[in-house]
N, C-alpha and C positions, 0 to 999 in steps of 0.2 A: 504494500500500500504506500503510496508517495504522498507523507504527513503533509508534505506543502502544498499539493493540490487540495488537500481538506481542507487547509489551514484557509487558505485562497478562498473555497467555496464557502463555510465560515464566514469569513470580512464579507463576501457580495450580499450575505444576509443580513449580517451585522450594521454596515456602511449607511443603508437606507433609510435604516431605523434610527442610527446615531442622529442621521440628517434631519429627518423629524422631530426629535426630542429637540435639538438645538435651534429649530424655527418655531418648536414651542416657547421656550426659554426666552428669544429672541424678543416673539411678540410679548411678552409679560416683563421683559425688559425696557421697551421701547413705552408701554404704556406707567409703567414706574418711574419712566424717565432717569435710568440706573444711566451712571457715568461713564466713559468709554473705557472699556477694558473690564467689563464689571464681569467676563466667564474665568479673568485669572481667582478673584474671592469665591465665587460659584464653585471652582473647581475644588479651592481650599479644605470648602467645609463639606463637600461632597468629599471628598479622603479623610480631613480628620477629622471631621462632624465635631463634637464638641470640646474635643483635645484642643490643646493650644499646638503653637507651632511657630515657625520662622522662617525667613524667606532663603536660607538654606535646605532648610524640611523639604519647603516644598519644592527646591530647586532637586531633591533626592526626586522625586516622582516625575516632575515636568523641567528634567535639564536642558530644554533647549531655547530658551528664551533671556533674557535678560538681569542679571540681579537688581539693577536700578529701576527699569521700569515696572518690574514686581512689586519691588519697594515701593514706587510710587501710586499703582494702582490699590495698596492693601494701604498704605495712606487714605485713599478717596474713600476708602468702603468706613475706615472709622472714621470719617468724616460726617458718612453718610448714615451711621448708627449701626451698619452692619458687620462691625467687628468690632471688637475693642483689644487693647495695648498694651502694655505691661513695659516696667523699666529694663528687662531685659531684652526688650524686643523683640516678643513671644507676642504671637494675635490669638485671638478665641474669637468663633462666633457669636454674637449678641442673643437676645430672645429675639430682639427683630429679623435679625441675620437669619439665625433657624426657622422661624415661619415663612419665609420670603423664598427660602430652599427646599421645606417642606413642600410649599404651594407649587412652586416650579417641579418638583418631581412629580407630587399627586397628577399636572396636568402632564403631564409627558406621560406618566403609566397611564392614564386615562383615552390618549393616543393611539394608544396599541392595544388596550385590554381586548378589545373586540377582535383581534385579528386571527382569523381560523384557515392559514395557509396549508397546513394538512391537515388529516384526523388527526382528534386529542391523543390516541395510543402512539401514534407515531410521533409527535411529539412529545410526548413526554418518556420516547425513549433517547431522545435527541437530549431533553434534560438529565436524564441518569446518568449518560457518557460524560455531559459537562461537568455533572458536579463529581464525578470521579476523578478526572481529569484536574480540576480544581484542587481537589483533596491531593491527588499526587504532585502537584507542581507544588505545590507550600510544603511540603514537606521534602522536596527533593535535596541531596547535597548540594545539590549546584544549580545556577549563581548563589555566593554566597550571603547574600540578600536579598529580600526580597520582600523591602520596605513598600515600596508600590502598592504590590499587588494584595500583599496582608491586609494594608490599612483599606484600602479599594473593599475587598472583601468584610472585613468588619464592620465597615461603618457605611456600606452601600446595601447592606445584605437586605432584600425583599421581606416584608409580612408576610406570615405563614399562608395567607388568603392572598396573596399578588396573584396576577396572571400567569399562564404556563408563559409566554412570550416576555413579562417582564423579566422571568427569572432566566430565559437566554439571555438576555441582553446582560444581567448580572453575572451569570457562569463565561461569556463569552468576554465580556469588561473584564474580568479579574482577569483571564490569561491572556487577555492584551495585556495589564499592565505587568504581569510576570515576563511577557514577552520582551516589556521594554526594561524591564530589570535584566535580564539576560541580556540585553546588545549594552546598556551601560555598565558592566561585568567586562566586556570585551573591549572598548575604547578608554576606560579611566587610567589604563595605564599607559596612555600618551603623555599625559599630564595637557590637557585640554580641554577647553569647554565647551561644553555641548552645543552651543551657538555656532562654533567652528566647525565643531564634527556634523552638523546639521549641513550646513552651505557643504562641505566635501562629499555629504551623501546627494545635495541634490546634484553637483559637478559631474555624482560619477552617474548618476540615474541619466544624465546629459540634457532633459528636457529645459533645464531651467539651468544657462550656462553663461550668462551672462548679467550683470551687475544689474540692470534695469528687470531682468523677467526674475534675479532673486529678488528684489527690494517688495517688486508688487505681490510675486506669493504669496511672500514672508511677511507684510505690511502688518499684518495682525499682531506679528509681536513687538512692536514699537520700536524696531530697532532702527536708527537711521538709514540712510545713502552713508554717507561717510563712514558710519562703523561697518557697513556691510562690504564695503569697500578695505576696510582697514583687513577685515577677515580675511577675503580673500587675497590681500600683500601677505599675510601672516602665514596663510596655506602655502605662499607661493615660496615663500621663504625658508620653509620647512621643506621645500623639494617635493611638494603631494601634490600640487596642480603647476602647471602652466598658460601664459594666455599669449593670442593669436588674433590680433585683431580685434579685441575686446573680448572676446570669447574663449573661456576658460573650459581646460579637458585634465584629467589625470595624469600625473605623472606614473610611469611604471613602478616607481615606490609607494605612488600613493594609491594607485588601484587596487596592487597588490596587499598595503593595508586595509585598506574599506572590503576587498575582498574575504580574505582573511576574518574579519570580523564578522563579516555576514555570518561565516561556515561556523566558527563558532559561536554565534548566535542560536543558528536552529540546533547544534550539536545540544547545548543547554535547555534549550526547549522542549524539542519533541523528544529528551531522553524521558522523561517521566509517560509521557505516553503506552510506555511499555507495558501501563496498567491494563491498559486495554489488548486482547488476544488480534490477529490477522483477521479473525471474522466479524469481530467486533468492529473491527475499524473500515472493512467493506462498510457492513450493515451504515456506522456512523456516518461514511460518507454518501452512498443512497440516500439516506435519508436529507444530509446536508443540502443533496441536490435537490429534492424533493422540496424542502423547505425554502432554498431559495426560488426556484422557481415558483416556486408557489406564491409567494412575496411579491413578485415581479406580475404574475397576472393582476394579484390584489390592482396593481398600480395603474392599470391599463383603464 
């Protein structure tokens, strides 16, 4: 069975439904009049729900963005009542902050509760694999953390009465963020920041290869023209890209790195997989297929 065509089939079901939660989110953002940047706090307290935290914390979960404009966005939010502070510079969700998260999940599960892309049996055999799957990647030796996808898992975890569909979206959410625990396992010992290792994975995807098509992307995470620019002299400096008319490609050291990292990426990933037998993981993906495609008429 070839895990990363399941994995692949997976994401197209997954992807959809991500899309819809977040133009839920959106509109109930936009009628709040929440501040720009208001999914970096969203995200927050969606991981640590009532835990405190630091703009380190969360740069363990979401390393590819900014420490400044993090800072500045979780500034806005206790501005705005929906965090508050501490002299250590540790955030915690507010009681406003938690209702306002609450509200935005209830309507997001509310989104999808209705959706009956296959029989209930066949999905909810699609749920037993995930939460096994679940169960073996948190407990697996390797990566040796796996702060993500624990905290993902604890404090995202569904009502015993949620939908069969919310609780894919929860078993399928956790081992993405186990997923990206595992590729940040594999690049920290560059000594570099995920904002860099970000721009050299889009360099090497090649789609988005030049200074103007990363800025627009990437716009979302406040990062300038000038820093996005500084990134890539810094890549280029280190010998992993070169540019060609404005247009940057991999150097043989540095695809070989990014390379490299991918292969041990899936080696940590889909080693817990082995919970599941060869027939099991046909069946899993059948069904994967089944379920998306089934998604995909919904939509028609």
């Amino acid at each position: 069975m070839n895990l990363t065509s399941l994995w692949s089939v997976l994401e197209s079901s997954f992807d959809p439904l991500n899309d819809d939660a977040f133009a839920v989110f959106q509109k109930i953002a936009d009628e709040q009049g929440f501040e720009p940047g208001w999914i970096t706090w969203l995200a927050a307290i969606f991981i640590f729900g009532a835990e405190p935290f630091s703009v380190a914390g969360y740069m363990r979960v979401f390393p590819y963005g900014s420490a400044r404009v993090h800072a500045a966005r979780l500034a806005s939010a206790v501005q705005q009542e929906i965090l508050t502070t501490s002299s250590n510079d540790e955030y915690r969700a507010t009681e406003k902050g938690k209702r306002l998260v609450n509200r935005m999940m209830l309507a997001a599960e509310s989104s999808i509760a209705y959706l009956q892309p296959i029989a209930p049996a066949e999905l909810q055999r699609i749920l037993d694999y995930g939460e096994r799957l679940v169960a073996a990647a948190l407990s697996a030796p390797e990566p040796p953390s796996k702060f993500g996808a624990t905290h993902y898992n604890k404090n995202m975890r569904p009502r015993a009465d949620a939908s069969p569909m919310r609780f894919f979206v929860h078993y399928f959410a956790t081992l993405d963020k186990y997923r990206g625990n595992a590729h940040l396992a594999t690049w920290h010992q560059y000594n570099i920041e995920g904002n860099r290792w970000e721009v050299l994975t889009y360099v090497w995807k090649g789609e988005f290869n030049t200074l103007e098509k990363l800025r627009a992307e990437l716009n979302f995470r406040g990062i300038t023209r000038e820093e996005y620019g500084a990134i890539l002299q810094e890549l280029a400096g280190r010998g992993w890209i070169e540019e060609t008319s404005g247009e940057y490609r991999l150097t043989a050291e540095g695809k070989q790195i990014r390379e490299d990292a991918e292969a041990l990426t899936n080696r940590y990933f889909f080693a817990s997989w082995s919970c599941l037998s060869q027939v099991e993981l046909e069946d899993f993906f059948n069904l994967a297929v089944q379920l998306r495609d089934g998604l995909r008429s919904l939509k028609k």
